[in-house]
C-alpha atoms as a printed R data frame, in Angstrom:
    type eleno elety resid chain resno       x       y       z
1   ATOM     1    CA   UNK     A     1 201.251 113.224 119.328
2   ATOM     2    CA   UNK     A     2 198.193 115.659 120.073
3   ATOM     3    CA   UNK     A     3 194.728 114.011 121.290
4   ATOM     4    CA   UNK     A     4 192.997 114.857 118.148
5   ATOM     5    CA   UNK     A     5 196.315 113.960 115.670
6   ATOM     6    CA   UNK     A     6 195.168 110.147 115.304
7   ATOM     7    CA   UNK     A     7 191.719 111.092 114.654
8   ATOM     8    CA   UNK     A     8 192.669 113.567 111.845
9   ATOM     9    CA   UNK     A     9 192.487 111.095 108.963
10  ATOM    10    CA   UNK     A    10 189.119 109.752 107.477
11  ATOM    11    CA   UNK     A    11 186.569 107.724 109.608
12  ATOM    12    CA   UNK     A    12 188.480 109.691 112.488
13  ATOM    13    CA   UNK     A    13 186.008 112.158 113.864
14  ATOM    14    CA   UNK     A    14 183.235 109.664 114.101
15  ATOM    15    CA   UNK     A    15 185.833 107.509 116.310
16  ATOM    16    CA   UNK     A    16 186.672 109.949 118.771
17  ATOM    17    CA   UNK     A    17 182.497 110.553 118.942
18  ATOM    18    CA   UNK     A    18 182.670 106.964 119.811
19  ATOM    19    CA   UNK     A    19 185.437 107.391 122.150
20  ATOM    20    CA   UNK     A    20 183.926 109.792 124.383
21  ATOM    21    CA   UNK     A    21 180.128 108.497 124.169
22  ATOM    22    CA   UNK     A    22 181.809 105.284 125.567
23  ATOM    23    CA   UNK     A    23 183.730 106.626 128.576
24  ATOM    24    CA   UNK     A    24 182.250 108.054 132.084
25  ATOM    25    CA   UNK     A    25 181.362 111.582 132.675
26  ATOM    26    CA   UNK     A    26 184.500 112.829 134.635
27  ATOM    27    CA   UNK     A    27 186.791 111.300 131.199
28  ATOM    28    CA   UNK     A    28 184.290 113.183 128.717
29  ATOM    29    CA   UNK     A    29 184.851 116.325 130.377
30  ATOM    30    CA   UNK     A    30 189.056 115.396 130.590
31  ATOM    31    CA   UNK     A    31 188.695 114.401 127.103
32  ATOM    32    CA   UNK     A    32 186.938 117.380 125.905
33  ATOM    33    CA   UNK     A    33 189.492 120.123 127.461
34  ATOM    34    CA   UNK     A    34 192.168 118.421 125.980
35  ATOM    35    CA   UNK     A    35 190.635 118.399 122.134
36  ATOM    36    CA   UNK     A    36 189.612 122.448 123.415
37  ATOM    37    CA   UNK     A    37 193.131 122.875 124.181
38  ATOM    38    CA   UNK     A    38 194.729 121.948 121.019
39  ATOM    39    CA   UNK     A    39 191.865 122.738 118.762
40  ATOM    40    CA   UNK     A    40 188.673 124.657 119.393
41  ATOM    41    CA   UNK     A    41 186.922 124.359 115.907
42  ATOM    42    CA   UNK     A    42 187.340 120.527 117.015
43  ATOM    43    CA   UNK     A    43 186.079 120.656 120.645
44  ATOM    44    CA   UNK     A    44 182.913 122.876 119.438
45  ATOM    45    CA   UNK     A    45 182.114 120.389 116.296
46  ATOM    46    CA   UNK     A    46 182.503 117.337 118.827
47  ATOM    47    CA   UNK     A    47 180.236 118.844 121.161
48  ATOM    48    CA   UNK     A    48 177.486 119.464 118.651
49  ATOM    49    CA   UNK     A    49 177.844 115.822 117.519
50  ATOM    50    CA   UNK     A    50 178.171 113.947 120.230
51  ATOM    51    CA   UNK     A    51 175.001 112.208 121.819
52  ATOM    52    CA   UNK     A    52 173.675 112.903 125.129
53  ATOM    53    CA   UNK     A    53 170.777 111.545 126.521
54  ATOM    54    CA   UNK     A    54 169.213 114.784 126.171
55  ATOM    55    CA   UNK     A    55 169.472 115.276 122.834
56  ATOM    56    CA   UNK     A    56 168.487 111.205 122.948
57  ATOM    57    CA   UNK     A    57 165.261 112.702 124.715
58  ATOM    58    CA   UNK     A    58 164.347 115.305 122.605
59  ATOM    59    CA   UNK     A    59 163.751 112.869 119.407
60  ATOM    60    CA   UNK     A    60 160.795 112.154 117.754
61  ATOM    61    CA   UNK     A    61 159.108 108.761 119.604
62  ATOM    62    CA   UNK     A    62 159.123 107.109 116.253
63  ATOM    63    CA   UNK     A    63 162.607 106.928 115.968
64  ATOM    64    CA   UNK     A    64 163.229 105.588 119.495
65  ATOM    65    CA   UNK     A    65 160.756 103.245 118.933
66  ATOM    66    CA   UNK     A    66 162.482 101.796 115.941
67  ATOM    67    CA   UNK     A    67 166.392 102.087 118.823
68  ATOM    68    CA   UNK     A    68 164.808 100.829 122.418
69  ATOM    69    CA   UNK     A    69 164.388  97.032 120.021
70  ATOM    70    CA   UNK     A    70 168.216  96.985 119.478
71  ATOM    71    CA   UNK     A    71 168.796  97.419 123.419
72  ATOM    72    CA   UNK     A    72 168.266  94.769 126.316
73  ATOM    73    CA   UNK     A    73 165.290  95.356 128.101
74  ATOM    74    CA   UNK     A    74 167.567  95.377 131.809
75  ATOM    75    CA   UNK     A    75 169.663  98.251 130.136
76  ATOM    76    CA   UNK     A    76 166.683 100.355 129.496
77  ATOM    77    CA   UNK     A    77 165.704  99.874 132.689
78  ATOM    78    CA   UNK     A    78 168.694 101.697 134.490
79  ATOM    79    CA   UNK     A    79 168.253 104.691 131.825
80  ATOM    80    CA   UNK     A    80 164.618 105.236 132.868
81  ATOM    81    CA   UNK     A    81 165.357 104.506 136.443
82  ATOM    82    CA   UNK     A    82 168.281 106.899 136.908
83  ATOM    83    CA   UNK     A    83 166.073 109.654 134.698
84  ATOM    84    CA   UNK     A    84 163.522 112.261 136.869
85  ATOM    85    CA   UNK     A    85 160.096 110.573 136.712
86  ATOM    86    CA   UNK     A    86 158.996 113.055 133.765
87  ATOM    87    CA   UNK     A    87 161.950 112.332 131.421
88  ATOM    88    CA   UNK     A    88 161.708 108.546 132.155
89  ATOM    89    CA   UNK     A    89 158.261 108.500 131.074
90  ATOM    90    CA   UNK     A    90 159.477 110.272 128.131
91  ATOM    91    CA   UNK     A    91 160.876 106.723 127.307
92  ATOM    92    CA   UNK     A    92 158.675 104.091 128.448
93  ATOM    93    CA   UNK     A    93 155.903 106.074 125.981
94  ATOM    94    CA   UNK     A    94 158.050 105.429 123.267
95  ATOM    95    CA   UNK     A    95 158.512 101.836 123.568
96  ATOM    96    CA   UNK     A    96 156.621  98.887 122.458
97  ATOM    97    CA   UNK     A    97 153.901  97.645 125.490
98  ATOM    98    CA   UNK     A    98 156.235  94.291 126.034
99  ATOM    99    CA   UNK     A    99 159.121  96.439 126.356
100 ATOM   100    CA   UNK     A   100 157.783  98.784 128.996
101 ATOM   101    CA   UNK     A   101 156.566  96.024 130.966
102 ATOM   102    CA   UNK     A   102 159.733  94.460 131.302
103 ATOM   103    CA   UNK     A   103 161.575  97.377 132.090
104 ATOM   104    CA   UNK     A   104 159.180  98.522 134.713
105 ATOM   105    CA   UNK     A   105 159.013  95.173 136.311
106 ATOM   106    CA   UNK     A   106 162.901  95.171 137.067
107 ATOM   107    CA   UNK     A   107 162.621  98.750 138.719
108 ATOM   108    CA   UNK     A   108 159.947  97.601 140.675
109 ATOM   109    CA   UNK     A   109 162.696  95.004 141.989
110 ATOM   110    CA   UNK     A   110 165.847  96.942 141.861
111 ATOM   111    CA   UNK     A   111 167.155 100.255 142.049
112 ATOM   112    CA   UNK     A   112 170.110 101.078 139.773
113 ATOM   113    CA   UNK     A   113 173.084 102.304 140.909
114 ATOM   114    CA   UNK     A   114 175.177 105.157 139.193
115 ATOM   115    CA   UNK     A   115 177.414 102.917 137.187
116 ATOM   116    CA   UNK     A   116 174.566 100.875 135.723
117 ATOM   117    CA   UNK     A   117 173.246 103.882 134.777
118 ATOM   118    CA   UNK     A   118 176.012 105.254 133.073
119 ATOM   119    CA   UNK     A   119 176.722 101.583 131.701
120 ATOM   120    CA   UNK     A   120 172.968 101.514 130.629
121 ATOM   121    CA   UNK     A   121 172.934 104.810 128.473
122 ATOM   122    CA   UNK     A   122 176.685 103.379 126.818
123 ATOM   123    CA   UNK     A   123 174.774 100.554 125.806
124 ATOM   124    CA   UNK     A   124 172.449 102.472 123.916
125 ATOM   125    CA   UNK     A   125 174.914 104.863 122.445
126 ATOM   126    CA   UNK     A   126 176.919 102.345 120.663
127 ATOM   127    CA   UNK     A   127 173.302 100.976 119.691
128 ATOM   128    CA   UNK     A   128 172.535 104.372 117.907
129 ATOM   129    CA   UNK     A   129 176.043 104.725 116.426
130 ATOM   130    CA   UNK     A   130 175.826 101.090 115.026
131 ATOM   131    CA   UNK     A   131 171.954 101.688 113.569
132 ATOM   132    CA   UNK     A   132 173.943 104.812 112.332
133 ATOM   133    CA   UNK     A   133 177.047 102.661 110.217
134 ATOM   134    CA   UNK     A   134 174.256 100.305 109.209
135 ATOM   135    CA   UNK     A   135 172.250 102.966 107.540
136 ATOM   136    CA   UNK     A   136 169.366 101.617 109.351
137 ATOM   137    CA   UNK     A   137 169.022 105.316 111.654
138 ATOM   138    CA   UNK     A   138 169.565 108.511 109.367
139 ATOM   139    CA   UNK     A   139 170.120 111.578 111.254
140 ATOM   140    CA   UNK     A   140 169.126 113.597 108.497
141 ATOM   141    CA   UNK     A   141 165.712 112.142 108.666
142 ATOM   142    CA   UNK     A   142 164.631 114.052 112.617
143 ATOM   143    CA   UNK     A   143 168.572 115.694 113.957
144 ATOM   144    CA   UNK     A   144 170.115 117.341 111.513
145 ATOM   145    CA   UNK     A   145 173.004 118.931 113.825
146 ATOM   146    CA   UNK     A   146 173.641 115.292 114.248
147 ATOM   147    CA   UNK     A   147 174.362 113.988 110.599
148 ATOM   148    CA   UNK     A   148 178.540 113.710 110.257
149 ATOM   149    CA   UNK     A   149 180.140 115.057 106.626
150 ATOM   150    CA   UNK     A   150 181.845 113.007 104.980
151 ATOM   151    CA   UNK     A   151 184.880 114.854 104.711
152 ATOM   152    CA   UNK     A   152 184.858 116.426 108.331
153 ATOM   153    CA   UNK     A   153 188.122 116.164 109.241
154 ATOM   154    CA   UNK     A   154 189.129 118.131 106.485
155 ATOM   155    CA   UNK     A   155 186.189 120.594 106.858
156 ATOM   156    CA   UNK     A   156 187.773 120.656 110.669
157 ATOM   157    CA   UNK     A   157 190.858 121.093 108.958
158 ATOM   158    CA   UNK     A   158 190.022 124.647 107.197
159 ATOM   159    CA   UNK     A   159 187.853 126.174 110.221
160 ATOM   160    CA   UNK     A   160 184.611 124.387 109.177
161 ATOM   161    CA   UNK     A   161 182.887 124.564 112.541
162 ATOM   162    CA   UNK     A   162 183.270 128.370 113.065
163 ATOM   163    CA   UNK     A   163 180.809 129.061 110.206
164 ATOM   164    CA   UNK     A   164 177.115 129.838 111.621
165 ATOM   165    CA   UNK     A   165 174.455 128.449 108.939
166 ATOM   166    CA   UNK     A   166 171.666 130.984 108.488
167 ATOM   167    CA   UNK     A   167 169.530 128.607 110.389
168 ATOM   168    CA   UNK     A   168 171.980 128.916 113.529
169 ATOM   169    CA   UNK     A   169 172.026 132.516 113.179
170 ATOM   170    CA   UNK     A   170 168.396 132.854 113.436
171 ATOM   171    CA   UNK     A   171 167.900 130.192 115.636
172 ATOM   172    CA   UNK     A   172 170.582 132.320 117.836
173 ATOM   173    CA   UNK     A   173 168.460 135.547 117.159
174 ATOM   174    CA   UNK     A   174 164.838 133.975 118.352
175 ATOM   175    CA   UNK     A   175 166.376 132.339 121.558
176 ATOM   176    CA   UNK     A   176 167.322 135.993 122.720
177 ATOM   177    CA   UNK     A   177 165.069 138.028 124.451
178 ATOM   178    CA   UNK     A   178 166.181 141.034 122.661
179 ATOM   179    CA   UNK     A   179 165.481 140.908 118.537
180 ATOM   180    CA   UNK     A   180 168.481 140.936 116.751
181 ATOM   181    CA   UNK     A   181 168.586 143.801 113.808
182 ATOM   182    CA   UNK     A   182 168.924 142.051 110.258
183 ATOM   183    CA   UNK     A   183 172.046 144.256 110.044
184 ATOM   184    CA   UNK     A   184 173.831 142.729 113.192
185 ATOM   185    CA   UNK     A   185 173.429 139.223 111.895
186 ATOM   186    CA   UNK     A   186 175.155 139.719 108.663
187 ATOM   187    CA   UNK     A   187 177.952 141.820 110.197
188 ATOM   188    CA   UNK     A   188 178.140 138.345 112.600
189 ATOM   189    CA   UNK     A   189 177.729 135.805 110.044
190 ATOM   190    CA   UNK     A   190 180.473 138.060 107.802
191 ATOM   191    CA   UNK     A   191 182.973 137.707 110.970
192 ATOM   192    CA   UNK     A   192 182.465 134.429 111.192
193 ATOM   193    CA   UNK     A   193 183.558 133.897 107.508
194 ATOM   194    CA   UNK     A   194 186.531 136.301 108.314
195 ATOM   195    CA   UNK     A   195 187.348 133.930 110.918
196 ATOM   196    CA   UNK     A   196 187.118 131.040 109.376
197 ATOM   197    CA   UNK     A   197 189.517 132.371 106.509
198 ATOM   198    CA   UNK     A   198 192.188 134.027 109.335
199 ATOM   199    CA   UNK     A   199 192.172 130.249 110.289
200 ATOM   200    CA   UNK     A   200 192.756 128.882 106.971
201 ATOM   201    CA   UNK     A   201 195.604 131.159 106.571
202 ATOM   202    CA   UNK     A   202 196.969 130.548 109.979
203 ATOM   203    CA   UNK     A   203 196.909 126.545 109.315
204 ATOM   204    CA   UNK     A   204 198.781 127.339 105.629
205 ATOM   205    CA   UNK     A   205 201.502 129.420 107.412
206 ATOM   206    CA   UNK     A   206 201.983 126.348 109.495
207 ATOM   207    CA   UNK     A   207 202.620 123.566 107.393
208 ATOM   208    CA   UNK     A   208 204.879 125.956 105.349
209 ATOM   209    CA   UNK     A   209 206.674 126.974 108.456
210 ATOM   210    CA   UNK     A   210 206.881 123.482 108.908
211 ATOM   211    CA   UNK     A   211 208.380 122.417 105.581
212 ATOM   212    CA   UNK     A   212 210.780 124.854 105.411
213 ATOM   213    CA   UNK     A   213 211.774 123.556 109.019
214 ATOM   214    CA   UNK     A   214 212.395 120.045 107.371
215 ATOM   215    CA   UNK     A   215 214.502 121.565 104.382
216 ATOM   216    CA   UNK     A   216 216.384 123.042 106.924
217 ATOM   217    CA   UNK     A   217 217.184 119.847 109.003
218 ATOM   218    CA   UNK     A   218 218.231 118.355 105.323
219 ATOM   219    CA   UNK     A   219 220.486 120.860 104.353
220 ATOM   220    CA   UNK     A   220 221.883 121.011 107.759
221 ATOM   221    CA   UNK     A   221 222.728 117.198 107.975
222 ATOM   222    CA   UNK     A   222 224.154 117.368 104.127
223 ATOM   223    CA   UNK     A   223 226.351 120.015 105.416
């Protein structure tokens, strides 16, 4: 069985998310090459959906403010101290003035260590993704790249992830220094769809190659 077979039915994608937001570095990146190897439209998807502290960093204060609650005050504390000064403070300025207290009062007494760390911002991953089951942190409301379908493994399933949105496609076209003619970005989005349906196609020959493998095996035991 393939890494990404068990995770194929629903409820699955969001469990390998959990799977790799709960493991160290050196496993993610294991983990990841392994999904790339047997399915790219997977590794790309769980790469966009996956939580880093980055992305973690890059949210609106509110909404951490309404997270850093959920998490013990000593956990916070080896995020922010294992965080450059200016991303730490990113934090502390989003918590309540208890909160930030506390945390800075145990860095002013200990210095964390790379595992507590790591076991720090694990702690508040499985935070977010519980807030997230709960219904109590939307995704749609400030990360929209975030939010999971529904039915993702069987968007994964038919080349989903290999569609760019209009959005992505622009967003693609202002990050380049160079504009990006109307025309090329509709010959690109247009490739993408061709892509996505030379997929489709390539996943139907498949299982068909693969049921007329099984009606094989049958006839050959009958005879």
């Amino acid at each position: 069985m393939g890494m990404i077979d068990r995770y194929r039915k629903k409820g699955g994608f969001v469990q390998l998310l959990n799977l790799i937001e709960t493991t160290g570095k050196d496993k993610q990146e294991k983990f990841l090459k392994m999904i790339a190897d047997e399915s790219p439209i997977w590794e790309t998807e769980v790469r966009k959906k996956v939580l880093t502290l980055d992305k973690v960093l890059g949210w609106n204060s509110t909404y951490l403010a309404e997270i850093f609650p959920r998490v013990q005050s000593l956990q916070l504390a080896m995020i922010v101290g294992g965080l450059p000064t200016d991303k730490g403070e990113i934090l502390l300025k989003a918590m309540a003035f208890k909160e930030r207290r506390q945390v800075e009062e145990i860095l002013q007494n200990k210095k964390p260590t790379p595992a507590e760390v790591s076991s720090g911002i694990m702690k508040l991953f499985a935070e977010i993704r519980k807030m997230e089951a709960e219904g109590s942190l939307k995704f749609e409301k400030f990360d929209q790249d975030m939010v999971v379908e529904e039915d993702i493994e069987e968007k994964l399933g038919k080349g989903f992830s290999v569609v760019m949105t209009p959005k992505e496609i622009e967003q693609a076209a202002a990050a380049s220094s160079t504009p990006v003619p109307q025309a090329i970005m509709e010959e690109l989005a247009g490739l993408r769809r061709k892509l996505v349906q030379l997929t489709q196609e390539n996943h139907k020959l498949k299982q068909e190659n693969l049921e007329m493998l099984t009606k094989l095996n049958q006839i050959r035991k009958i005879s």
